[in-house]
N, C-alpha and C positions, 0 to 999 in steps of 0.2 A: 267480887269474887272471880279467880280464873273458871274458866274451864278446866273440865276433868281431861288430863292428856290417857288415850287407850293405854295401858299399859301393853309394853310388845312382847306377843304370844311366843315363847321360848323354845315352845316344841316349833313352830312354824320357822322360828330361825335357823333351828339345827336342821328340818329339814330342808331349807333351801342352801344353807351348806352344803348340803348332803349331794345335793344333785347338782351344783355347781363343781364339786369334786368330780361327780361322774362324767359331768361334760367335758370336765378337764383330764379325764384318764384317768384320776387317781382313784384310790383306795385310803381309807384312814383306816389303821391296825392298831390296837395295842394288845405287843408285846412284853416277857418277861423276859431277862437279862440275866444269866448267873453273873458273882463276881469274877469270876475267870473270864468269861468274854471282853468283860470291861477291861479286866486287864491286858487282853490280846488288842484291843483298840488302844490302849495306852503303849505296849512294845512295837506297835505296828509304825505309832506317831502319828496316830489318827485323834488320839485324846490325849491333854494333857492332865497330867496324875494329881496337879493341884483342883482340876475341873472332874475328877470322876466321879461327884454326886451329883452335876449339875444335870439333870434333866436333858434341857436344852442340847449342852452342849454332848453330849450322849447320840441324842437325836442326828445331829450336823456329823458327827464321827462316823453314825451308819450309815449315812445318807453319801458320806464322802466313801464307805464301804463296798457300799454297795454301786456307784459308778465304776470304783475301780477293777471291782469283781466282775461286773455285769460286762461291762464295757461301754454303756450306755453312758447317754449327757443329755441333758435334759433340761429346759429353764422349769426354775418351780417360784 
């Protein structure tokens, strides 16, 4: 017979994501989106309109949003 492998503690995962965000400056938010802003990131040409249910690609539209608004750059 193996050995029993620990099963890895979930909460302990999330929280050392948590504080490696914070060492890293970030923040994790979530956010609600009407569909009108999605659209304003699709006339902007920030999203393409075939991707505006895609999560993801939602996220990268704001993120590209938001450097250009802020004026900030950043590695992430």
């Amino acid at each position: 017979m193996k050995p029993r492998q620990p099963m890895p503690n979930l909460a302990a995962e999330r929280m050392r994501r948590h504080r490696q965000r914070q060492r890293n400056g970030l923040r994790c938010l979530t956010i609600e989106l009407y569909e009108t802003e999605v659209d304003a990131l699709i006339q902007k040409g920030l999203l393409k309109q075939e991707t505006r249910k895609d999560s993801f690609a939602i996220i990268e539209a704001l993120y590209e949003h938001l450097n250009h608004t802020l004026g900030l750059c950043c590695d992430a």
